[in-house]
C-alpha positions in Angstrom: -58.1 -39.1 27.0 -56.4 -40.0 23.4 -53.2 -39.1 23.6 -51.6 -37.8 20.6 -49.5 -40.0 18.2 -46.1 -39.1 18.2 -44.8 -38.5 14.3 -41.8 -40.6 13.3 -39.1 -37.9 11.6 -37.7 -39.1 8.3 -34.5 -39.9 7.7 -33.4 -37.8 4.2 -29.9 -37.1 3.0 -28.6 -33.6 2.7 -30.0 -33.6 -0.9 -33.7 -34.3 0.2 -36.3 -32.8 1.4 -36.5 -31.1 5.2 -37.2 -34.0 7.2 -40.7 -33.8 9.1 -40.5 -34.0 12.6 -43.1 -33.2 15.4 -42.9 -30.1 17.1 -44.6 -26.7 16.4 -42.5 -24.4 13.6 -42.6 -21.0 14.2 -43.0 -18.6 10.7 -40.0 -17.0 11.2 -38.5 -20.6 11.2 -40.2 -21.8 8.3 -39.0 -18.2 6.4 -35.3 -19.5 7.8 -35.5 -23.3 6.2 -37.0 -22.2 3.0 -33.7 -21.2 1.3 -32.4 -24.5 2.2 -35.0 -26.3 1.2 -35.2 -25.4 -2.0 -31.5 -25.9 -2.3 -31.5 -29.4 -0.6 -34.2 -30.3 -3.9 -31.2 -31.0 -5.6 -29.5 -34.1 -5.1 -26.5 -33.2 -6.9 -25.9 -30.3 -5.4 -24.9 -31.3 -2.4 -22.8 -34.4 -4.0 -24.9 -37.1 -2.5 -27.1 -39.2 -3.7 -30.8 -40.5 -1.0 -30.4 -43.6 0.3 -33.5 -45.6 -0.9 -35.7 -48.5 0.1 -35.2 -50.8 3.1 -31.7 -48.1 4.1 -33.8 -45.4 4.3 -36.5 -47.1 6.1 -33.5 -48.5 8.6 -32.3 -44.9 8.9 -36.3 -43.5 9.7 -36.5 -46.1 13.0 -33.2 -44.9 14.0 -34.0 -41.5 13.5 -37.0 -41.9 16.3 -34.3 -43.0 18.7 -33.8 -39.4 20.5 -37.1 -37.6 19.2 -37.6 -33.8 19.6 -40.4 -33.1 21.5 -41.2 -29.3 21.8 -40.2 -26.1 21.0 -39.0 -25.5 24.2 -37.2 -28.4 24.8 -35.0 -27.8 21.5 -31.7 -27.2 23.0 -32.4 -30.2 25.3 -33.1 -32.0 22.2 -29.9 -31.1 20.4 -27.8 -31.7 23.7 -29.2 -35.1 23.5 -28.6 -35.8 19.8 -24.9 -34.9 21.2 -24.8 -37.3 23.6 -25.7 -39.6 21.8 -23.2 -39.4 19.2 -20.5 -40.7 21.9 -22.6 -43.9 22.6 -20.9 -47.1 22.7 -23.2 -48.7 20.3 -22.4 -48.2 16.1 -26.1 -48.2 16.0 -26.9 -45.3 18.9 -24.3 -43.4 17.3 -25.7 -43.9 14.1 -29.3 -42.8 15.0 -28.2 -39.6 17.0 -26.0 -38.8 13.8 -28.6 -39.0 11.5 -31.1 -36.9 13.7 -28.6 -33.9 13.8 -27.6 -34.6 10.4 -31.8 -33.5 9.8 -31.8 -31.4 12.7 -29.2 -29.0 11.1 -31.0 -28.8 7.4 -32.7 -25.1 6.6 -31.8 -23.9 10.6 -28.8 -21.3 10.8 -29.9 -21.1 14.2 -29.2 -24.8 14.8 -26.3 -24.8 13.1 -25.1 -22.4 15.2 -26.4 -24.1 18.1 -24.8 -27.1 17.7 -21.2 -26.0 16.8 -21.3 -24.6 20.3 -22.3 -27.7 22.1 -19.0 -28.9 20.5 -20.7 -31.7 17.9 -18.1 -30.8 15.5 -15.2 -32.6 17.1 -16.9 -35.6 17.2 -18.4 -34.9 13.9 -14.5 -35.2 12.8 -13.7 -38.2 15.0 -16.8 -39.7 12.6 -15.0 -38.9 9.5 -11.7 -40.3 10.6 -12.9 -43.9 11.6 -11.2 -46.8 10.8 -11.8 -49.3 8.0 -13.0 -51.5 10.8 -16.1 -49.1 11.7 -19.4 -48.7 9.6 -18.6 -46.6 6.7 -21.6 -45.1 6.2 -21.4 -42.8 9.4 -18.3 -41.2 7.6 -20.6 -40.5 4.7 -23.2 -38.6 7.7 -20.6 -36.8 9.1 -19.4 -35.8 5.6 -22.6 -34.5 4.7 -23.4 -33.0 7.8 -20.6 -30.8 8.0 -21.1 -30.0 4.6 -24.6 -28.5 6.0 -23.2 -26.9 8.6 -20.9 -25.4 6.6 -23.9 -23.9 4.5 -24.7 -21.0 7.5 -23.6 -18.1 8.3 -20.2 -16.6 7.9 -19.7 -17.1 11.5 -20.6 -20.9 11.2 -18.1 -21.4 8.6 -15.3 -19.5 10.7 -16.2 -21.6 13.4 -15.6 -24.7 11.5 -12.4 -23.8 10.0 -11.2 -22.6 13.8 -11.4 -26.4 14.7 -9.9 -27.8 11.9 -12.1 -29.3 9.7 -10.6 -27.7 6.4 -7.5 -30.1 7.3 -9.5 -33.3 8.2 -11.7 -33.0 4.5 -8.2 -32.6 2.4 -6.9 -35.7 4.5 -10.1 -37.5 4.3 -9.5 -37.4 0.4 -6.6 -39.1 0.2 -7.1 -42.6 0.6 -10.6 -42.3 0.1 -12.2 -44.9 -3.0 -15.4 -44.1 -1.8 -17.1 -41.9 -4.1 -19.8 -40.9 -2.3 -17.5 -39.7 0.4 -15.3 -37.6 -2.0 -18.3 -36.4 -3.0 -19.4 -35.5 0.4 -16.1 -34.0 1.2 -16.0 -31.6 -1.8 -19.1 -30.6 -1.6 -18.3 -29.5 2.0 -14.7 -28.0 0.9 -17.0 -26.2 -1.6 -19.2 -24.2 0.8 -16.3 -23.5 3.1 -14.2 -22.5 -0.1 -17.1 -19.6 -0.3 -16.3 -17.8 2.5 -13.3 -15.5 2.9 -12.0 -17.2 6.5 -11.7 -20.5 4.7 -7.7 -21.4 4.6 -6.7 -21.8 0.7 -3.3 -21.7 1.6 -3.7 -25.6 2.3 -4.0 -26.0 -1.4 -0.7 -24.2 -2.0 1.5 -26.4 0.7 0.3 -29.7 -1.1 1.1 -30.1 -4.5 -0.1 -33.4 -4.4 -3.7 -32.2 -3.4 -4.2 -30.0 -6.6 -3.0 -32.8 -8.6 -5.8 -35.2 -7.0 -8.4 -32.3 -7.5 -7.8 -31.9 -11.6 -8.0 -36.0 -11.6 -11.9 -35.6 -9.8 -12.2 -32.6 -12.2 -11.3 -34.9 -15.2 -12.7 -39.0 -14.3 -15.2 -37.8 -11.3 -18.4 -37.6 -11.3 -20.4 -35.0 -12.4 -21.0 -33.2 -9.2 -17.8 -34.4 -8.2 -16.6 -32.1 -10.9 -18.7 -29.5 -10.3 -17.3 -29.3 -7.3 -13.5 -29.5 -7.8 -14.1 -26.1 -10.5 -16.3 -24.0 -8.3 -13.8 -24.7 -5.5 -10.8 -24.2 -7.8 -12.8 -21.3 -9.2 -12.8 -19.4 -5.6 -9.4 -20.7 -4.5 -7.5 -19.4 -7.8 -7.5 -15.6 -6.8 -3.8 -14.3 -7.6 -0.7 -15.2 -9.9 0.3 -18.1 -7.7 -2.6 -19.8 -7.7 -2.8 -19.1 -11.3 0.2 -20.5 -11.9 0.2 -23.4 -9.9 -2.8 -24.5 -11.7 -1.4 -24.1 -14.9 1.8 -26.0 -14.1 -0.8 -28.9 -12.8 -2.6 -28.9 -16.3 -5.3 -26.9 -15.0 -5.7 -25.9 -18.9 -6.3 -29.3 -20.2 -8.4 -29.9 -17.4 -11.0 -27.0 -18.2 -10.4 -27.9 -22.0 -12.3 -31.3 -21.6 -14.6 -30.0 -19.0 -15.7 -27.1 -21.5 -15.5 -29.9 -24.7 -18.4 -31.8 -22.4 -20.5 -28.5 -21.6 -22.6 -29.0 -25.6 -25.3 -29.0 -24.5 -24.7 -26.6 -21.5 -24.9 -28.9 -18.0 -24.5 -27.8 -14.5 -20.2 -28.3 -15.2 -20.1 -25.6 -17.8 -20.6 -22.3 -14.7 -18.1 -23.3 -12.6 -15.4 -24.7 -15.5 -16.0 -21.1 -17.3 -15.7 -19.2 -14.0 -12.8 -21.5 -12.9 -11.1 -20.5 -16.6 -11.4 -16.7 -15.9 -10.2 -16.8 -12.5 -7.1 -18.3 -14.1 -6.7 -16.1 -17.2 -7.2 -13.0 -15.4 -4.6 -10.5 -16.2 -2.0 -13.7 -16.3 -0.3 -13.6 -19.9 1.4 -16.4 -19.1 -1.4 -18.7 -18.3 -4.2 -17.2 -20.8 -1.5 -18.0 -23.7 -1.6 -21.6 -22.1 -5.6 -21.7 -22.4 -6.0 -20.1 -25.9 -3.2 -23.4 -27.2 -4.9 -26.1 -25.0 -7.3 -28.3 -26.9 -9.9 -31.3 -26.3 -11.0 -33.2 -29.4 -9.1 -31.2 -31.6 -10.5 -27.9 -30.5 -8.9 -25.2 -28.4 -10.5 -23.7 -25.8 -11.8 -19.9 -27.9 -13.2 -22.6 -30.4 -15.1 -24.4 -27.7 -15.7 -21.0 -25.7 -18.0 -19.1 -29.0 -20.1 -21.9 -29.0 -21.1 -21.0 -26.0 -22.2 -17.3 -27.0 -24.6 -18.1 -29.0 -28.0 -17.1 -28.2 -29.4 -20.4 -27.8 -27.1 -20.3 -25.0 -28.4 -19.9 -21.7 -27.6 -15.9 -20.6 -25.6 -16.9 -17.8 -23.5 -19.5 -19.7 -22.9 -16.8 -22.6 -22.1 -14.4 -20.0 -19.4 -16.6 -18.6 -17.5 -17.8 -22.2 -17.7 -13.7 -23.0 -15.9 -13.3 -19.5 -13.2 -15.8 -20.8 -12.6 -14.4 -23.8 -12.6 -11.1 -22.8 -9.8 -11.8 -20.2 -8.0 -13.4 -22.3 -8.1 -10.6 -25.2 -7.0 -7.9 -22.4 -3.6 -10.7 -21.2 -2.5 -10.9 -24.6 -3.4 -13.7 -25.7 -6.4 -12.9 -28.2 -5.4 -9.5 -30.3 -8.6 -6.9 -30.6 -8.8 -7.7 -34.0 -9.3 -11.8 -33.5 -12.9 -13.0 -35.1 -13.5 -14.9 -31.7 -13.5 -11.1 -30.0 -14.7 -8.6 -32.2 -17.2 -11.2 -34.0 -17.6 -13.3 -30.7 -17.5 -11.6 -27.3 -18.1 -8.0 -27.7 -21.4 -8.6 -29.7 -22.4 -11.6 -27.2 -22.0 -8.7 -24.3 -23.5 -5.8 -25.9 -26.7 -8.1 -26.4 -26.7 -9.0 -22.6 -26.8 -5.4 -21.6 -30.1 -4.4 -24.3 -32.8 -3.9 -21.7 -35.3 -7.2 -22.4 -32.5 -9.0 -20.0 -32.6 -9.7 -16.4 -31.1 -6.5 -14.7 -28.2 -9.0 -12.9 -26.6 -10.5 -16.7 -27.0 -6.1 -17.9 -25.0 -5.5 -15.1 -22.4 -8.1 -15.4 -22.1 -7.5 -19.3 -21.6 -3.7 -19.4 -18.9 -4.4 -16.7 -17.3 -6.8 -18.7 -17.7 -5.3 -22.0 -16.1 -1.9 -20.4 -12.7 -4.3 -19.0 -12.7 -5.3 -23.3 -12.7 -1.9 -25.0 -10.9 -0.3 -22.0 -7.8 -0.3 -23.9 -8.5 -0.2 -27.8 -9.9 2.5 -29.4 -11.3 0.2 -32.3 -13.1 -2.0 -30.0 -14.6 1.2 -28.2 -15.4 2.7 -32.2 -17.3 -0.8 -32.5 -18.9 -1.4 -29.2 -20.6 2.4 -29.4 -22.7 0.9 -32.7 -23.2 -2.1 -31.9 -27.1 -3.3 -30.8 -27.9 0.2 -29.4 -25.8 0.1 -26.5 -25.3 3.7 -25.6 -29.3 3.9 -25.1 -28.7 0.5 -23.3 -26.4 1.8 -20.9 -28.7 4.9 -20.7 -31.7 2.9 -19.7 -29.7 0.7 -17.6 -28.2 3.7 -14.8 -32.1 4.1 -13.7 -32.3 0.6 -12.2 -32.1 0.7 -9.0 -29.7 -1.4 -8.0 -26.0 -0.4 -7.6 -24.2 -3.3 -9.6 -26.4 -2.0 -12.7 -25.6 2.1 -11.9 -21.7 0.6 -11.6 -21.3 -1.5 -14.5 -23.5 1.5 -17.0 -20.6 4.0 -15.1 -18.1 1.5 -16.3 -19.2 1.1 -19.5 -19.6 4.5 -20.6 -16.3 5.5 -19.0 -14.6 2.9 -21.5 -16.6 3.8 -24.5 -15.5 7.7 -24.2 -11.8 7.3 -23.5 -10.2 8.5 -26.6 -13.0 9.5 -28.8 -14.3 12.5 -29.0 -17.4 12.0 -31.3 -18.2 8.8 -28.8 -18.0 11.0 -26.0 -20.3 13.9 -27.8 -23.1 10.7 -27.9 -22.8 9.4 -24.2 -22.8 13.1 -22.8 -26.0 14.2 -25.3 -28.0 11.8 -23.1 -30.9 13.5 -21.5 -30.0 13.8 -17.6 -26.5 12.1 -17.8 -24.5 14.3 -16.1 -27.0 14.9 -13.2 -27.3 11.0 -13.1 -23.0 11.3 -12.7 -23.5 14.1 -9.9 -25.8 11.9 -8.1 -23.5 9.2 -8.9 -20.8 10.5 -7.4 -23.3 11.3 -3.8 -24.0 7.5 -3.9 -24.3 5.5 -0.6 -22.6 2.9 -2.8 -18.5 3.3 -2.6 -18.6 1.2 -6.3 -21.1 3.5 -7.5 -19.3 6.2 -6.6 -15.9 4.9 -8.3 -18.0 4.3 -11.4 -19.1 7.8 -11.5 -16.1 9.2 -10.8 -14.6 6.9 -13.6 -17.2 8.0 -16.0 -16.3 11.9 -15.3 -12.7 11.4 -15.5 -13.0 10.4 -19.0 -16.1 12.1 -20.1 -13.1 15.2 -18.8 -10.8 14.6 -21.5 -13.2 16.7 -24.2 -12.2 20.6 -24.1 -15.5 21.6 -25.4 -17.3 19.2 -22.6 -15.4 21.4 -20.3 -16.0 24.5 -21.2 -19.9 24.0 -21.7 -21.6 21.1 -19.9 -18.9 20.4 -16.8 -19.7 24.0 -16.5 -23.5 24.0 -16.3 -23.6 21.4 -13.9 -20.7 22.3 -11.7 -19.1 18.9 -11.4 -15.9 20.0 -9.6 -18.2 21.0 -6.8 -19.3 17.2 -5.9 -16.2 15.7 -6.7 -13.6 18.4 -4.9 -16.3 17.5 -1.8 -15.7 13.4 -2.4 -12.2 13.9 -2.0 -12.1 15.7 0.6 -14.2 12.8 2.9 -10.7 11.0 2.9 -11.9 8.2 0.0 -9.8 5.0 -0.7 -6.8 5.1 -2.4 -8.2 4.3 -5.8 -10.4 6.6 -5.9 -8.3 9.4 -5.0 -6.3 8.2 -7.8 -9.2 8.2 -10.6 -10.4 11.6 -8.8 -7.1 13.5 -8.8 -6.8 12.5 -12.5 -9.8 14.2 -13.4 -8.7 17.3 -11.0 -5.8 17.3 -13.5 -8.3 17.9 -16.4 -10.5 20.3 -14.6 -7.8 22.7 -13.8 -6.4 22.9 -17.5 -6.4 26.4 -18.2 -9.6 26.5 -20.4 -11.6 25.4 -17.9 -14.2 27.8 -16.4 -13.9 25.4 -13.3 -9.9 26.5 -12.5 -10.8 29.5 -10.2 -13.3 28.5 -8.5 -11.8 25.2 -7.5 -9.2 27.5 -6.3 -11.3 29.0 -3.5 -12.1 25.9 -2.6 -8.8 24.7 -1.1 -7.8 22.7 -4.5 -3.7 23.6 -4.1 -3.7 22.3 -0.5 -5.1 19.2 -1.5 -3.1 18.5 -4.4 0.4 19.9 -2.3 -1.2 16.7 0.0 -0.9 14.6 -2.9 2.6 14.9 -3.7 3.4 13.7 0.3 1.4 10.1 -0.6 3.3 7.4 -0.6 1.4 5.8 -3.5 3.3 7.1 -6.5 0.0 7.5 -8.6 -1.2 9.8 -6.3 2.2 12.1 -6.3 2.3 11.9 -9.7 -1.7 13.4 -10.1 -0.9 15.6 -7.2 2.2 17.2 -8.7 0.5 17.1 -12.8 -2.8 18.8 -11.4 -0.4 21.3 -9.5 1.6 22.1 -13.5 -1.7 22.4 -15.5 -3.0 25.1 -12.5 0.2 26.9 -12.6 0.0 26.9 -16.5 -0.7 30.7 -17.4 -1.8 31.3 -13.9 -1.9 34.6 -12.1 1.0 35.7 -9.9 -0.9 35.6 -6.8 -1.9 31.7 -7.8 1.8 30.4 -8.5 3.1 32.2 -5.3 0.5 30.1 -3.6 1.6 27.1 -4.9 5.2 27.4 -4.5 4.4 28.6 -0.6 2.3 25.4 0.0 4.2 23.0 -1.7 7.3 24.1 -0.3 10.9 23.5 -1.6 11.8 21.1 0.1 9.3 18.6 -1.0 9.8 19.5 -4.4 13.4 18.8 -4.0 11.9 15.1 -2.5 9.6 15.1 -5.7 13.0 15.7 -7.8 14.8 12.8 -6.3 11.2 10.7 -7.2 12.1 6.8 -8.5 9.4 7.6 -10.8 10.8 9.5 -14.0 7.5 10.5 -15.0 7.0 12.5 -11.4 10.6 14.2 -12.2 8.9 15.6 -15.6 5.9 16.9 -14.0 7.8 18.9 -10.9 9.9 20.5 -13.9 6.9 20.7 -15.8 5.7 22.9 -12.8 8.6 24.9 -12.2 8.4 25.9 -16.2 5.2 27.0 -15.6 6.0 28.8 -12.3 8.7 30.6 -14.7 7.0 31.9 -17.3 5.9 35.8 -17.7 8.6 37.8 -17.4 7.4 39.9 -14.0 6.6 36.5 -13.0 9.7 35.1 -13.7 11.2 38.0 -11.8 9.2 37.9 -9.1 9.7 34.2 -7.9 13.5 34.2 -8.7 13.8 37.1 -6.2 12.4 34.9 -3.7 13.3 31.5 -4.4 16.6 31.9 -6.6 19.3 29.5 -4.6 16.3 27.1 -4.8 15.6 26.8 -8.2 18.8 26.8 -9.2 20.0 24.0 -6.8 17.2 22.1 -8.1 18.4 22.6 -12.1 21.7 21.6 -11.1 20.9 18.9 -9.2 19.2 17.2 -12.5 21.6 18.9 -14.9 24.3 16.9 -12.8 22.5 13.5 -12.0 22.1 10.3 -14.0 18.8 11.0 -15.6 17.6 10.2 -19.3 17.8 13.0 -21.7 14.5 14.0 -21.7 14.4 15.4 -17.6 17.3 16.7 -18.7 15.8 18.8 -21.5 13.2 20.3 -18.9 16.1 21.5 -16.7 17.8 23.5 -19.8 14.4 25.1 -20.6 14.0 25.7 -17.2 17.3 27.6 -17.4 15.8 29.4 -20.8 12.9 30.4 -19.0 14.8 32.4 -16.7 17.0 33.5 -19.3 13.9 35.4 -20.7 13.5 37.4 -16.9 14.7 40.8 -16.9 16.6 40.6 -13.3 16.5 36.4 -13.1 19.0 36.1 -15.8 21.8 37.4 -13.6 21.4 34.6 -11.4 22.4 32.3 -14.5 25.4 34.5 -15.2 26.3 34.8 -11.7 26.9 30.7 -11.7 29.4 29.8 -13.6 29.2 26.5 -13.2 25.7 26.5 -15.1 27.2 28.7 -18.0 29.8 25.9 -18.6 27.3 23.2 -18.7 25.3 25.1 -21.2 27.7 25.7 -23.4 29.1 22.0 -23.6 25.0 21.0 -23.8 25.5 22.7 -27.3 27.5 19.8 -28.8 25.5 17.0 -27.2 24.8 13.8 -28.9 21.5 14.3 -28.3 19.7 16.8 -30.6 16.9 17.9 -28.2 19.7 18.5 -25.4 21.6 20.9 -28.3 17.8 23.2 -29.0 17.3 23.1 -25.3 20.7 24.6 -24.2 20.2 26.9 -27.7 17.1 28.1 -26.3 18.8 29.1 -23.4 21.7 30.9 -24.3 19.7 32.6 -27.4 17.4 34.7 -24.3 20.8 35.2 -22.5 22.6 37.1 -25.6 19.3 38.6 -26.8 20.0 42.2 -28.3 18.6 45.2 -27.2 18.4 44.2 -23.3 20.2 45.9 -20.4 24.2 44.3 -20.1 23.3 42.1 -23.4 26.6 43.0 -24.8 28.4 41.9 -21.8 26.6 38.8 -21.2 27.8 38.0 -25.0 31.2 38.7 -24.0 31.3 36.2 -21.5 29.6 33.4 -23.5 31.9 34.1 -26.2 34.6 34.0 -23.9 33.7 30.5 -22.8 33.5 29.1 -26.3 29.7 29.5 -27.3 29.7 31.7 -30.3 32.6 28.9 -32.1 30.5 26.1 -31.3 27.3 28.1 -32.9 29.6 28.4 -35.6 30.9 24.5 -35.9 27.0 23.9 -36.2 26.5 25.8 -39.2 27.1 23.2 -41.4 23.6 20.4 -40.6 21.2 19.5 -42.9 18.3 19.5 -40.1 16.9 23.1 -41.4 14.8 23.6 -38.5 18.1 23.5 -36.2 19.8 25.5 -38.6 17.6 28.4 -38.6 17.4 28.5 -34.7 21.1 28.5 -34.8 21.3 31.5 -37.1 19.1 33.2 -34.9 21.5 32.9 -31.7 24.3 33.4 -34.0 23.5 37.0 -34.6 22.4 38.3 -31.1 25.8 38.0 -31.2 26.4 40.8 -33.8 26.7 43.5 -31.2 30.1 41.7 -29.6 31.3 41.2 -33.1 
């Protein structure tokens, strides 16, 4: 009986091929290995260069030392490979190493199978051997945890639970082999890529990011590679910003971008690495826009990059760059290298003969650019179609595209009405926003949400197409499924547009529980929130019915609007007296509340009449106070305190003028000829001074002032 000839596996380095060895693969295994295997193609991605000739033939016999020799017997395989690594011979160690190092390529499920046998410990014992030892089973164990680090998420928590983030770092430091550093940041890479991995090691050692930007600057070319896409991941707040720009992080990406004409497999990770660092960091993208290789700084070196001979993903990443640094400070919205440069480069990336991935990306970015600047929005809306762009782009399927069209849009109609006129005379926009806003996607939903919020700021939108397509109804039932905090914040906002008094969609948001929820707001501890909750609450109140305010004032209760009063934010103290001017206006109205909630009220305007708080609170309190003034019963609560008369009087020769109209306002409803106990009420402001200070400011050369002055003075005429 011929037996059958048992195949030799092949010794290949990480950067090879998957190694062929004999035993029956499965085509659910094959499916797993294929991602790897194409990946492995690439020596340079994985940092190492194949051994070749009479080595790799030397590594193929030692390879056949502990052979695999079924399916079944795979874990007994692996246990063996194990074993063997603890032999007492360099060369039985060196065999088994090599045959998990090929055991582990394209296999999660070995991966994960030999982490829990415990072959990384050893796998570390490997990488720390002496001088004295073979140094090429350092290099194995380099690269083999560089392959285990390429699994699952789980894998790569594993490895970082037993310490291997620490031994790579130390394995760098006195390391002159470059193959090994190689090895070791390549490895460090793939960890870098998953959230469990410890970036705070990078932060306690100075010394380590100094050794990183000299790979990043005299390495090699995957050596480099590695050091930005690592640094890239790793740079994720200002620290880290920072630190890098205090190690010359700048001058570092300068070079590497100087050395990316043509484009080469540096120029992704150095652009990405440059965004992560100028991202929203003044500071550091001022740093970036002055550093310079060869005589030109980095937006020089960044537009070559844009243009269209370009490949997409390379113009996509120098637009990301500049775009950052336009919206730190750094470039000005009217620089060449933005409005000539990145905003064109991005609106071409999102016109639909591009890959639905780069549209994506560039409407996202190009939505961050305008965001702010009403010329670049003005330029971006004419520039290569891109409304019809964006239009095309919301029926892909996928969600990144829906979310970066959302964003887009949302951007382009911030502050322009005729801009906002175009996006929302799209056929089927706003139901595409509706079913937006439904999506399974929580970014899709933000997006939508986004693009209502500012499509919401157009009073004709409002009261015609927000109305035919009953967009509160969607959006009050989103917030009301407890969404994050963000996107109760960009939600709310729009509540505060949809409940202006013009809109058609005021009452019935009403029925629908809308004061409740926004009273709910105002108890958030996130001051954007309060400050929505408590602006949506003024603009409901603003001309509202009696039975509507009475609602508001019951659910909102005074006691949390004397919390909202005491507010560190000034802007949520203006609101809340926004509100109670609202609540106090009508005269029935006006009468009506103050019968129930007098003491209240006027604790709450002396309580800001009497604190430390700019003149402009201020100003609300005393036309708060004139707003009762004008109440046929609530005035004698004014004259009954006379306290309040004395500050209003005084308020009349403030040093600031809008303090003087406001407390004018106020006393002018109080004397007001003609109403019941006028002439009295006269009497005693007279008697407290107020008619000679009208009088003292007679003589003023502001003739607007002047003629609101002669107008208090003579509701005086019946006391004279």
């Amino acid at each position: 009986m011929l037996r059958r000839k048992r195949e030799r596996p092949v010794s290949l380095w990480a950067g090879g091929r998957e190694p062929v060895i004999a035993r029956s693969v499965s085509a659910s295994q094959r499916r797993e290995r294929t991602g790897e295997e194409r990946r492995g193609k690439s020596a340079a991605a994985t940092g190492v260069e194949p051994r070749k000739g009479a080595e790799a033939e030397a590594e193929a016999v030692q390879c056949s030392a502990v052979p695999c020799r079924a399916p079944s017997m795979e874990c007994e395989c692996s246990r063996a490979f194990v074993d063997e690594l603890y032999a007492g011979e360099w060369c039985r160690v060196s065999a088994a190493l090599v045959s998990v190092k090929n055991a582990v390529i394209g296999s999660n499920r070995q991966k994960a199978s030999l982490i829990q046998q415990g072959v990384v410990p050893r796998l570390l014992q490997l990488l720390q051997l002496p001088d004295s030892a073979p140094q090429h089973l350092r290099l194995d164990a380099a690269i083999t945890i560089g392959s285990l680090a390429k699994g699952t998420a789980e894998n790569v928590a594993s490895l970082v639970d037993l310490g291997v983030v620490g031994v790579l770092v130390e394995t760098l430091r006195p390391n002159t082999d470059p193959r090994l550093t190689e090895a070791c940041l390549c490895a460090l890479r793939s960890i870098f890529m998953h959230p469990p991995a410890p970036s705070s090691i990078i932060h306690r050692d100075p010394q380590l990011l100094s050794q990183l930007l000299s790979v990043a600057q005299n390495g090699t070319l995957v050596g480099k590679s590695c050091v930005a896409r690592l640094l890239s991941v790793w740079c994720s707040g200002k620290s880290e910003q920072e630190a890098l720009a205090e190690a010359g992080a700048c001058n570092a990406a300068a070079a590497l971008l100087a050395a990316a004409s043509p484009p080469s497999p540096l120029t992704l990770p150095t652009l990405d690495w440059l965004a992560a660092m100028c991202f929203e960091n003044p500071a550091v993208s001022q740093l970036a826009v002055e550093a310079q290789y060869g005589g030109k700084i980095i937006p020089e070196l960044l537009v070559v990059l844009l243009c269209r001979d370009k490949p997409l993903a390379v113009a996509m990443g120098a637009a990301r760059c500049i775009t950052f640094m336009h919206r730190a400070g750094a470039l000005l919205p009217d620089d060449n290298r933005v409005v000539f440069g990145a905003l064109p480069c991005l609106a071409r990336l999102c016109t639909k003969d591009m890959p639905d991935d780069i549209r994506a990306t560039a409407a996202e970015t190009l939505a961050y650019l305008a965001e702010v600047d009403t010329s670049l929005q003005r330029l971006a809306a004419i520039s290569n179609h891109l409304i019809s762009a964006l239009a095309d782009l919301l029926s892909c399927h996928s969600a990144a595209s829906k979310q970066g069209a959302f964003k887009c849009f949302a951007s382009l109609g911030a502050n322009d009405e005729d801009i906002r006129k175009k996006i929302i005379e799209i056929n089927g926009l706003m139901v595409q926003v509706v079913d937006g806003m439904a999506n399974s996607e929580p970014e899709v939903r933000l997006a939508a949400v986004r693009c209502l919020h500012s499509l919401s700021r157009s009073v004709q939108q409002l009261r015609t197409t927000f109305q035919d397509h009953s967009v509160w109804r969607p959006l009050m039932s989103l917030l009301n499924e407890s969404p994050g905090a963000e996107l109760l914040t960009v939600g709310s906002s729009t509540l505060c547009n949809l409940l202006l008094e013009f809109s058609p969609a005021k009452e019935p948001m009403l029925d629908q529980g809308a004061v409740e929820m926004l009273c709910g707001l105002t108890r958030r501890p996130e001051p954007a929130l309060r400050l929505n909750g408590i602006w949506a609450l003024m603009n409901m109140a603003f001309q509202a019915e009696q039975r509507v305010k009475t609602r508001i004032l019951s659910c909102l209760g005074t006691e949390q609007m004397f919390r909202l009063l005491a507010d560190s934010d000034t802007r949520i103290i203006m609101k809340t007296l926004g509100l109670l001017r609202n609540l106090l206006s009508t005269r029935q109205h006006i009468d009506a509340i103050m019968s129930d909630y007098a003491s209240q009220v006027m604790q709450a305007v002396i309580f800001v009449l009497e604190g430390g708080y700019p003149a402009e609170v201020k100003e609300q309190a005393l036309c708060i106070l004139g707003n009762i003034g004008d109440g046929e019963r609530a005035k004698d609560h004014i004259m009954a305190n006379e306290d309040v008369l004395r500050k209003l009087v005084d308020y009349l020769v403030h040093p600031e003028s809008k303090l003087q109209e406001a407390a004018l306002f106020a006393i002018g409803n109080l004397v007001w000829r003609g109403e019941v106990g006028a002439t009295e009420r006269q009497a005693r402001l007279a008697e407290l001074g107020a008619l000679r200070l009208l009088r003292q400011l007679l003589p003023t050369t502001d003739t607007a002032f002047l003629e609101k002055v002669k107008t208090a003075l003579s509701q005086f005429s019946d006391y004279e």
